[in-house]
N, C-alpha and C positions, 0 to 999 in steps of 0.2 A: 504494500500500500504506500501511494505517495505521500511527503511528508504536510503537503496543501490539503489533501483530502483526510490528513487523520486529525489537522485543525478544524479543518471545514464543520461548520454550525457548533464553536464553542463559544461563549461569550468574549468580550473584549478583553476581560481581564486575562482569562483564560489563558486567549490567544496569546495576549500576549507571552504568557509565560511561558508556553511550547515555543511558540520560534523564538524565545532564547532560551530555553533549552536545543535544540538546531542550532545556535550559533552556538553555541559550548561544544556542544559533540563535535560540530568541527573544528572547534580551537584544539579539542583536546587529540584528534587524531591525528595532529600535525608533529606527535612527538611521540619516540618509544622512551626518554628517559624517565624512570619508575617514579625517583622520590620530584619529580616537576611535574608531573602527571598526578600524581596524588595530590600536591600541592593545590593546583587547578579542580582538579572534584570537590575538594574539601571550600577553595572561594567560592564555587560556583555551587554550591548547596545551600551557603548561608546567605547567599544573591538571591536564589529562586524562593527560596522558604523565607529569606527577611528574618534567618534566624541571629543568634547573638554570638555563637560559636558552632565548633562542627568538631569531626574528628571521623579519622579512615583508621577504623581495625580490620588487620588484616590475622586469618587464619597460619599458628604458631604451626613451625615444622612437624613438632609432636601431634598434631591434629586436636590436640586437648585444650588451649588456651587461644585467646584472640590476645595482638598484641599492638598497641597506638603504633600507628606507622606516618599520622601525620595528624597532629593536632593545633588548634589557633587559639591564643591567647597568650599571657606573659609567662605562663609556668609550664606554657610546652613542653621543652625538655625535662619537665620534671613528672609529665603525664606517659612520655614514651617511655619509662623505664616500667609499667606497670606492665602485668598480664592481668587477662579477665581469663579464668576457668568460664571453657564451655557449659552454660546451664545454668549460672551462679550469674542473676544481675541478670538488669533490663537488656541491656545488648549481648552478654552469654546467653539467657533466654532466646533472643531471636536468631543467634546465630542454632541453636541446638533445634528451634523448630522451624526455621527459614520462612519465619511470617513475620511480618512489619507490627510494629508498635508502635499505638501512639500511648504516650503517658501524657496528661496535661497538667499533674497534679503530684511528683514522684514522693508528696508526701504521705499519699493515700496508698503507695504502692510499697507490697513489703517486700518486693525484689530491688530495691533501691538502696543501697549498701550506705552511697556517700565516702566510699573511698578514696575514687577520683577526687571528688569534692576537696579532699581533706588535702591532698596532694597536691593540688592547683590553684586553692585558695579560690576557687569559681564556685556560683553559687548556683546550683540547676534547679531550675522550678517544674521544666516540664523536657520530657524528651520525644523525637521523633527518631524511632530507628529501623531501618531496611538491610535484609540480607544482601548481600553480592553477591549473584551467583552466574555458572554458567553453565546450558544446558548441552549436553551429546547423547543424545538418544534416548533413552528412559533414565540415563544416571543423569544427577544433580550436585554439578560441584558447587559445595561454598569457598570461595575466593577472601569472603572478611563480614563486618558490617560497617556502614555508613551511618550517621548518625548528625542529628542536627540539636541544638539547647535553646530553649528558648526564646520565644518570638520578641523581637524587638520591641513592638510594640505592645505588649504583653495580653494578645489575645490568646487563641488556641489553636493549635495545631490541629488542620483539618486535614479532610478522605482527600480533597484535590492535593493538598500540601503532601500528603504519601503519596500518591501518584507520579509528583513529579520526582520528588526524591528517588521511587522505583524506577523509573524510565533513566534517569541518570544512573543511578548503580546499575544497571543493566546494561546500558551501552560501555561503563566504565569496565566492568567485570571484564566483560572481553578485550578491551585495550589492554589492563591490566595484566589479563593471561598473557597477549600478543608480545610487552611491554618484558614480561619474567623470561619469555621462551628467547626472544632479542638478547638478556641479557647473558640467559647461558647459552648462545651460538655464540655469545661474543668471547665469553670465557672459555669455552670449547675451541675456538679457533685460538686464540691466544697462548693454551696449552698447545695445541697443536703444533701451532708456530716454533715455540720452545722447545720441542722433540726434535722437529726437525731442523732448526740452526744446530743444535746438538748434535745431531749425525751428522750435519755438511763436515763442522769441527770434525769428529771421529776419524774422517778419511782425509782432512786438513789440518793437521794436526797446530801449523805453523800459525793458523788463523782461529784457534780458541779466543774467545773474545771479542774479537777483531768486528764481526758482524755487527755486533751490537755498537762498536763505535762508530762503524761506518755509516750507521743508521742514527746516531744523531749527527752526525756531521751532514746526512744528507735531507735530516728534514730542518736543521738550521738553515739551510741552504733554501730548502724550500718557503720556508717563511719570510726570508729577504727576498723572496721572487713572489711573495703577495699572497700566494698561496695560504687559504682559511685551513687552519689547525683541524676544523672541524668536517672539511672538504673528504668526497671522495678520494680527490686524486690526492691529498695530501694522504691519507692512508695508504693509496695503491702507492705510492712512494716510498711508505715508510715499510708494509713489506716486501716488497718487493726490493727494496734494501738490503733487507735478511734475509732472503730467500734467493738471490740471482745467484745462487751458486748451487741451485738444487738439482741442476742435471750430473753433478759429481756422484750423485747418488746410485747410479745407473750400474747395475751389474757389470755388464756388457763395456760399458764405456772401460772402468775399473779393466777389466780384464785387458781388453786391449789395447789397453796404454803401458800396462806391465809386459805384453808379448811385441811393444813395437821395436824394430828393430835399431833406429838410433832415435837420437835427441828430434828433430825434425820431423822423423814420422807420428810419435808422441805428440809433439807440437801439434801436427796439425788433424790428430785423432782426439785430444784435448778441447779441440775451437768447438765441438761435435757436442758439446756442456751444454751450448746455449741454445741451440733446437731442441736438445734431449729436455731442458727443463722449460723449455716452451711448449712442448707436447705431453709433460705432466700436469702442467698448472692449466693447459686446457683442458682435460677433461674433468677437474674437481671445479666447480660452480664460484665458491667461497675465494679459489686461488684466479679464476680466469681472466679478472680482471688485470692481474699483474701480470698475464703472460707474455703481452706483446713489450714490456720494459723488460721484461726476462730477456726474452730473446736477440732484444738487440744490443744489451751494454756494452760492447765490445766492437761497435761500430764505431769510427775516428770521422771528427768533424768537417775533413776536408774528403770522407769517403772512401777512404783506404782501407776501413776497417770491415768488421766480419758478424754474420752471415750473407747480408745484403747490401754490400756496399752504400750505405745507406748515406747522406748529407747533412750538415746542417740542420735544419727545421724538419726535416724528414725524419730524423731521428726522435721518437719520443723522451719527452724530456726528463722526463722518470730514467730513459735509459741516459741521455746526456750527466744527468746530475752523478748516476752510481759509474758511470767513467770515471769521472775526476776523485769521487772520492775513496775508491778503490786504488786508484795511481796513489792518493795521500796514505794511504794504509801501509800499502806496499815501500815506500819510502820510507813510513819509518822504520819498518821492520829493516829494515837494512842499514839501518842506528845512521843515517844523515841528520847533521843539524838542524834542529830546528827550523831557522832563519835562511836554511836553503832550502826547503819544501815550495816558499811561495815561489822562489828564484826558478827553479827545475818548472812548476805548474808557468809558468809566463816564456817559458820556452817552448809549450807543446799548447801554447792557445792558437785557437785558429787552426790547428792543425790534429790532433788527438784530439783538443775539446773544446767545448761551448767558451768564446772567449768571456761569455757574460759570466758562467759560472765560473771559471777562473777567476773575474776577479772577485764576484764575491764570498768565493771560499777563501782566497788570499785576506778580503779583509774580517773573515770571520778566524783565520788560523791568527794572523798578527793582531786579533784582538788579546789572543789567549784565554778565550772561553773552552777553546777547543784544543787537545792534543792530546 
């Protein structure tokens, strides 16, 4: 159903209040970060209800306890250190039976503890609270409860006022799920990550470490070239950073680099790195996007370089940047001064590499933030 037709024939006040709930729901989809997302449900309940404060409990790992995961007022932080036991109290209650309550009196009610109260120095006269949940099939997960405290203007908590509150936990619960599953892909690739710089290391012995340095030298690099910290490409930069060396990985490769018969044939069964790990990271989703900087860092500015003899601007600049700072890695390792690194990179500008990035890797090393 459309969202004109599920207004359609509500009063004005009504109306009003659905299409800004429509405007919230799409405020709030415009982000997966958890505790900013909460933040937003919790303004935007005490907006629609005209309540005085609010608070997002979410459902404890132990499955036994609800815990503040975002609460409003001066003694916040002194409300998120509490658990509510499932069943115990107006919002254990409704998490334990996943129906909404309204309390407009919590002094008539004997599931009203006053713990919170006593912890937060807030004074609750009435409460409104709604499960979170989300549905897959006949099962019913709860997510947390949502909760609003009394009405500003000290009327009562009305069946419209749950209503909207429902419709908000409702669409929130799902972001919220979308918002948790985002942040363990993100942890998940992040381990991932770390396993395999780890093994590049194992068969690179000489370059323990090393990854990890090249990778803030190359997103320092990136952020004097304008590039947002929060960017795509500023990610596909940073691993693909750590990772341009993962067609080392390659059985095959290994093997016959060890049977080539001199230095030269090695050499150039070695260059064979940067397809091999251009043809891993495309077929993994999470890595694909790094594959075409994979594959080409080993391209030189004026075209000399390898697989594709690739140019200037032709070159992606994810791969321009981990040229130069793989050439600074490699220089130190062969214990040159300091104050000749920038010298040696100003000799191969224009030529091996982006003269742009030359020089602002020259003045980020002769800052000495970096070495």
């Amino acid at each position: 159903m459309g969202f004109k037709k599920l207004i359609k024939g509500k009063n004005m006040v009504e109306q009003k209040n659905w299409e800004e709930l429509f405007d919230i729901f799409r405020s709030l989809s415009s982000t997966l970060e958890l505790d900013t997302l909460l933040k937003r449900i919790g303004d935007a309940a005490e907006k629609l209800i005209n309540a005085e404060a609010s608070s997002i409990m979410l459902v404890d790992e132990d499955k036994q306890h609800l815990y503040f995961k975002t609460a409003s007022g001066e003694k916040a932080t002194a409300v998120k250190k509490i658990k509510i036991k499932i069943g115990e109290g107006i919002a254990g209650n409704v998490a334990l039976t996943k129906k909404s309550e309204i309390v407009n009196d919590v002094t008539n009610d004997p599931r009203f503890t006053g713990k919170v109260d006593q912890e937060s120095g807030f004074k609750t006269k009435s409460i409104l609270a709604v499960p979170m949940m989300v549905s897959s099939g006949d099962n019913v997960e709860l997510i947390g409860v949502a909760e609003v405290l009394n009405k500003k203007d000290g009327s009562n908590f009305t069946e419209e006022d749950k209503k909207l509150l429902e419709s908000l936990a409702g669409l929130a619960s799902v972001i919220i799920l979308n918002a948790k599953f985002n942040e363990n892909q993100r942890n998940f690739f992040a381990n991932i990550t770390e396993i395999l710089v780890s093994a590049i290391e194992s068969l690179r012995p000489r370059y323990i470490g090393k990854y990890w340095k090249m990778t803030q030298l190359a997103t320092n690099i990136a952020k004097m070239l304008g590039i947002n910290p929060k960017s795509e490409e500023y990610k596909n930069i940073y691993f693909a950073t750590l990772l341009h060396d993962i067609g080392y990985l390659s059985t095959n490769l290994k093997t016959e680099m060890e049977s080539a018969d001199d230095v030269v044939q090695r050499a150039k069964i070695e260059q064979r790195h940067v397809i091999i790990g251009y043809e891993l990271t495309q077929k993994i989703n999470l890595l694909k996007p790094i594959s075409i900087i994979i594959k080409h860092h080993h391209e030189n500015y004026d075209g000399t370089g390898y697989p594709s003899c690739l140019k200037a601007e032709e070159i992606p600049l994810g791969s321009r940047i981990i040229a130069v700072v793989e050439y600074v890695e490699e220089i130190k390792m062969s214990a040159t001064e300091k104050k000749e690194i920038p010298v040696l990179l100003k000799q191969q500008s224009g030529k091996r590499f982006d003269p742009k990035i030359v020089d602002i890797t020259c003045e980020i090393l002769n800052s000495g933030e970096i070495f």
